[in-house]
KOLMAR-342738 format. One record per residue: residue in three letters; residue number from 1; x, y, z of N, C-alpha, C in turn. Coordinates in Angstrom, 2 decimals, padded with zeros to 5 digits, always signed. Atoms other than C-alpha are relative to their C-alpha. Example, Ala and Ser with C-alpha at 12.3 -4.5 7.8 and 13.67 -1.06 7.14 Angstrom:
BEGIN
ALA;1;+000.89;-001.19;+000.00;+012.30;-004.50;+007.80;+000.90;+001.20;+000.00
SER;2;-000.82;-001.19;-000.06;+013.67;-001.06;+007.14;-000.77;+001.09;+000.73
***
This chain:
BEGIN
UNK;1;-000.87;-000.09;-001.15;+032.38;-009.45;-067.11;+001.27;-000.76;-000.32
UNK;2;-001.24;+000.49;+000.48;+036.04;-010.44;-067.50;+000.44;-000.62;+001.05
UNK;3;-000.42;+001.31;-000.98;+037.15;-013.56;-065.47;+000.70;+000.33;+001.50
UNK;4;-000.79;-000.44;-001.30;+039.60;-011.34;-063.15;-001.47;+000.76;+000.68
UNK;5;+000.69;-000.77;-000.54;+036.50;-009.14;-062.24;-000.98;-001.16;+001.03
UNK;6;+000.73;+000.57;-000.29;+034.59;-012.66;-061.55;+000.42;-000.18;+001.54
UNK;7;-000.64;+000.61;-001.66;+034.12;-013.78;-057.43;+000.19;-001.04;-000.29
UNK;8;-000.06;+000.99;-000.12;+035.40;-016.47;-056.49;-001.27;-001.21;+000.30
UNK;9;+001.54;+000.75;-000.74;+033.04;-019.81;-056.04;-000.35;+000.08;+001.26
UNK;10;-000.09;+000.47;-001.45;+033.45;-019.91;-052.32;-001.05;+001.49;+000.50
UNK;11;+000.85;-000.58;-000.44;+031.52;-016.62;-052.33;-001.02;-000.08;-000.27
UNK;12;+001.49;+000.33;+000.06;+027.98;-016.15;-051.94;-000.74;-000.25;+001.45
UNK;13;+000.53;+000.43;-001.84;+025.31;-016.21;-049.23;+000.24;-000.76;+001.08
UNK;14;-000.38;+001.05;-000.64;+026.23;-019.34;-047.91;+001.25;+000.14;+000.48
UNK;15;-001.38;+000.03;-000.23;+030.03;-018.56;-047.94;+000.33;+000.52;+001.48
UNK;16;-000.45;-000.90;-001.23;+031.66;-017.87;-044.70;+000.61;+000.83;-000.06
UNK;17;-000.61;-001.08;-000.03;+032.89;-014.90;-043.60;+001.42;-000.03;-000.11
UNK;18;-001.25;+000.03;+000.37;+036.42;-013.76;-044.66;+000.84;-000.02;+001.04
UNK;19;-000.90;+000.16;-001.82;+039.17;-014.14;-041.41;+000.07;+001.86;-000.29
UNK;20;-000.34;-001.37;-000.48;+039.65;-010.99;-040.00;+001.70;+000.52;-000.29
UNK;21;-001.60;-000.44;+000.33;+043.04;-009.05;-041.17;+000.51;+000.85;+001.06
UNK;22;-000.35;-001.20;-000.88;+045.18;-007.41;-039.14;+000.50;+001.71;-000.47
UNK;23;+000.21;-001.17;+000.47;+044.51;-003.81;-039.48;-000.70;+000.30;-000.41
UNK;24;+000.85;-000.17;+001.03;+041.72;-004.10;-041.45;-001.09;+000.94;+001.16
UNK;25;+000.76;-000.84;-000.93;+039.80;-002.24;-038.08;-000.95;-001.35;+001.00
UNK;26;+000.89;+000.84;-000.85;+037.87;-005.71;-037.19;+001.14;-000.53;+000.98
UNK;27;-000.81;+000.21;-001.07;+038.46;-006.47;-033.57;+000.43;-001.50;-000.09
UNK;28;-000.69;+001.74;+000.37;+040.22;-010.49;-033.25;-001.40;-000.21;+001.03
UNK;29;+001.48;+000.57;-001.02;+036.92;-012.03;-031.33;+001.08;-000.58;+001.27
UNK;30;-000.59;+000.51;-001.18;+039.71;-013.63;-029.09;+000.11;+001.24;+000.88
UNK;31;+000.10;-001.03;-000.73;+040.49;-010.40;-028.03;-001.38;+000.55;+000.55
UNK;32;+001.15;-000.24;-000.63;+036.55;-009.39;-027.64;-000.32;-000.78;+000.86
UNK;33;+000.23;+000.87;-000.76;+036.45;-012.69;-025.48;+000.39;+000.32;+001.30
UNK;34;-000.72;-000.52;-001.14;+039.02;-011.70;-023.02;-000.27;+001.50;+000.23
UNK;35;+000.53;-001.45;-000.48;+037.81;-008.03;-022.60;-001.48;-000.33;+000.57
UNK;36;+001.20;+000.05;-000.54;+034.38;-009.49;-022.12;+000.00;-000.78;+001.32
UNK;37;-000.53;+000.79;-001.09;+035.97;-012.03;-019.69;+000.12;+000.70;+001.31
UNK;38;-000.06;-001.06;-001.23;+037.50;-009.08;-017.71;-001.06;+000.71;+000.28
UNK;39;+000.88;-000.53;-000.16;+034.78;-007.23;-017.95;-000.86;-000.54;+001.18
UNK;40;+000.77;+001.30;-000.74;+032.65;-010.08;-016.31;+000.60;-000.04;+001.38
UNK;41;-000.60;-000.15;-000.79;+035.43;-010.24;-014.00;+000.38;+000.57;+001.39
UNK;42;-000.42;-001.52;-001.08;+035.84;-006.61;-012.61;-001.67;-000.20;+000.54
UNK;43;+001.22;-000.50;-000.55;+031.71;-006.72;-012.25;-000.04;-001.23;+001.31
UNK;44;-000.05;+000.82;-000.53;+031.94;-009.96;-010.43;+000.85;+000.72;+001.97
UNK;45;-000.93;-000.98;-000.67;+034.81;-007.62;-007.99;-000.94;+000.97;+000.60
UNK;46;+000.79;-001.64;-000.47;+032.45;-004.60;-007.52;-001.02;-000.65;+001.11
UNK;47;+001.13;+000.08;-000.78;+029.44;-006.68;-006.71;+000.32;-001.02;+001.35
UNK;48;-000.62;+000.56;-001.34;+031.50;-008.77;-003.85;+000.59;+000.98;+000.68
UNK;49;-000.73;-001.10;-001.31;+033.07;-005.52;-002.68;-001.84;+000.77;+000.51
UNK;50;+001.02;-000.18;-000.71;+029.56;-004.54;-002.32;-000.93;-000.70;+001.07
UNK;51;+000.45;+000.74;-001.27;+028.22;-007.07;-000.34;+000.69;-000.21;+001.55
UNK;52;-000.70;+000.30;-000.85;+030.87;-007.37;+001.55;+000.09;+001.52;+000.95
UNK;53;+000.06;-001.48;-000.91;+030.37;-003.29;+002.71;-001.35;-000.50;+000.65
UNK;54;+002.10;-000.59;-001.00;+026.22;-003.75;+003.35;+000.27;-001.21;+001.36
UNK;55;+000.19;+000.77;-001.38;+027.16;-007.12;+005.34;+000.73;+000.25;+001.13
UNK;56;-001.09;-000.40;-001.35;+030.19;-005.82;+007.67;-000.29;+001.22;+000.42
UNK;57;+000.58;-001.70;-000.38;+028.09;-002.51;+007.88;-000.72;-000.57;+001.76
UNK;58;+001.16;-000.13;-001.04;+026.37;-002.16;+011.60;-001.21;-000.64;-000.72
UNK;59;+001.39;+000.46;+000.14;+023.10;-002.92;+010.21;-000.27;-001.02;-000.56
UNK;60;-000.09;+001.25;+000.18;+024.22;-005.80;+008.27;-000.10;-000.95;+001.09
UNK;61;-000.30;+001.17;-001.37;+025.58;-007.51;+011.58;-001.34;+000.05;+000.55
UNK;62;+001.18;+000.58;-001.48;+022.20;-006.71;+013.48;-001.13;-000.62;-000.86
UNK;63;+001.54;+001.03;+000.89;+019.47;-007.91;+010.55;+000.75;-001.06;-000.37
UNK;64;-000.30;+000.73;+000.51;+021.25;-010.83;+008.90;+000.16;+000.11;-001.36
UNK;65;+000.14;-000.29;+001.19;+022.08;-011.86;+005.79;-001.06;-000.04;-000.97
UNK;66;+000.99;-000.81;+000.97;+018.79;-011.95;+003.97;-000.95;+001.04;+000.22
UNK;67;+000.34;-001.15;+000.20;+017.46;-009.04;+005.11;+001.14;+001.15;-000.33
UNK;68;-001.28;-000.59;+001.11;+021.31;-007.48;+004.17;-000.58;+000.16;-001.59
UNK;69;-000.31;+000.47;+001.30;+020.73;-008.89;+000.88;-001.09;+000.63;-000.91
UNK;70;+001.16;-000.80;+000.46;+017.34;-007.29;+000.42;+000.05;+000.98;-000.20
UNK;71;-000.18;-001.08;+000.19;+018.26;-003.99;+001.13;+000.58;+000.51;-001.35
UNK;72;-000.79;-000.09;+000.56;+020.89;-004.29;-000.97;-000.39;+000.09;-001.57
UNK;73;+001.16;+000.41;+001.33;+018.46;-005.22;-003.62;-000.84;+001.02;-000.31
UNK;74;+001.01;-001.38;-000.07;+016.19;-002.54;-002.84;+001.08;+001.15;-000.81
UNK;75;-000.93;-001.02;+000.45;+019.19;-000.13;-003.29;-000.11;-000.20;-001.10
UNK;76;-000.30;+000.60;+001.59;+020.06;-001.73;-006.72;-000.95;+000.66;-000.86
UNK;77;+001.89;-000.17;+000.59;+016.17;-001.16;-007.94;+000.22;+001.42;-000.16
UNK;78;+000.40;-001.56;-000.13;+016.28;+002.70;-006.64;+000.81;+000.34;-001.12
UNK;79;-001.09;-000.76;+000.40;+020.06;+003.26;-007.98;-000.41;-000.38;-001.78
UNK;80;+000.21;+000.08;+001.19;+018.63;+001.56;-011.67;-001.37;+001.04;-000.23
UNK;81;+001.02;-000.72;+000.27;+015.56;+003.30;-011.34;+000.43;+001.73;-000.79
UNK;82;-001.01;-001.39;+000.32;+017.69;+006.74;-011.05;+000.60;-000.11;-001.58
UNK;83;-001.05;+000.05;+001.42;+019.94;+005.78;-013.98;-001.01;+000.03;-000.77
UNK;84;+000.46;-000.15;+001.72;+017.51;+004.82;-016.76;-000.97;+001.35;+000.13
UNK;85;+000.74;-001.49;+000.01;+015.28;+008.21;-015.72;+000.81;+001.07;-000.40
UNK;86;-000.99;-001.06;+001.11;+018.46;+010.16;-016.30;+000.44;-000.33;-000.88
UNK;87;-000.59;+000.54;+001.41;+019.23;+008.08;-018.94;-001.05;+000.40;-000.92
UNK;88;+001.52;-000.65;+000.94;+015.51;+008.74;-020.70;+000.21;+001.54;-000.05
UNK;89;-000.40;-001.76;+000.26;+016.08;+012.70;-020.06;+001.20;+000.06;-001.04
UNK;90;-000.59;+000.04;+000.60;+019.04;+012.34;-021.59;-000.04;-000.24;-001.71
UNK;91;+000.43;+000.47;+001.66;+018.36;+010.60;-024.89;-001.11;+000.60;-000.20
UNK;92;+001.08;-000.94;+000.92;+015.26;+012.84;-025.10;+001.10;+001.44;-000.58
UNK;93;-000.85;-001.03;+000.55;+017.15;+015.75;-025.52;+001.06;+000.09;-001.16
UNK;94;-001.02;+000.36;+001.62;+019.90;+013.92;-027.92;-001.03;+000.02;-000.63
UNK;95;+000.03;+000.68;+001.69;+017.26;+012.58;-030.08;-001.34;+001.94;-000.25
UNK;96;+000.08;-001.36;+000.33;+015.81;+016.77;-030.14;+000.97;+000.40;-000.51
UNK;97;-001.43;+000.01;+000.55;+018.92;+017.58;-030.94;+000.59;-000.73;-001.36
UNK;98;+000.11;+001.28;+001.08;+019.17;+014.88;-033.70;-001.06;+000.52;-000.86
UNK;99;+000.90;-000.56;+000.67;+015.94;+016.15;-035.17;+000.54;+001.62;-000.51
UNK;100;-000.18;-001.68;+000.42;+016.58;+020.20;-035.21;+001.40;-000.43;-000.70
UNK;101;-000.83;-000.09;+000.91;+020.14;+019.06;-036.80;+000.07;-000.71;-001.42
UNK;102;+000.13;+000.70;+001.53;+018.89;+016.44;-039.80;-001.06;+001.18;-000.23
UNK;103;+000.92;-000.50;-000.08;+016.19;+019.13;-039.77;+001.08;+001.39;-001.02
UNK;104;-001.03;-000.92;+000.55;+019.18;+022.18;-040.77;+000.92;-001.28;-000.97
UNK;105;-001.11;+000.47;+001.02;+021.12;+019.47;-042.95;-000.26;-000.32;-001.23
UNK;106;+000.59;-000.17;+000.87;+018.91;+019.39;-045.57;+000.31;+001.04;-000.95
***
């Protein structure tokens, strides 16, 4: 091996990772911080605009707030329930789909 081809010492398992370049496609983690921030943010937004509908709803004002808060909960349960069932239909069919096409790529 010829000296230019050699790594440097600093690499190797132990070595830390290289800084991120700009352009190189890796995101800046500061930037993944603050998107995860907002992110955090907007959900924080949704789930106070939601409470704030079930409790100023009629039926909020006449049960209180922890039976509000229950419902609300209940809902949550049904509306995840819904999602990952169409989410499971869903990914069955991709990963059919996925099969019959590594299946033709052969």
């Amino acid at each position: 091996m010829k000296p230019s081809d050699a790594a440097p010492h600093a690499e190797g398992p132990d070595a830390p990772a290289p800084a991120a370049q700009p352009g190189d496609g890796t995101p800046d983690p500061a930037d993944l911080a603050a998107d995860a921030a907002y992110a955090h943010e907007e959900a924080i937004r949704r789930a106070d605009a939601a409470l704030r509908t079930y409790t100023l709803s009629e039926d909020g004002w006449r049960t209180g707030p922890s039976a509000t808060l229950q419902r609300m909960l209940a809902d949550l349960l049904h509306w995840c329930d819904d999602t990952q069932r169409d989410f499971g239909t869903v990914l069955a069919r991709a990963r059919d789909l996925h099969a019959t096409e590594r299946g033709t790529d052969a």
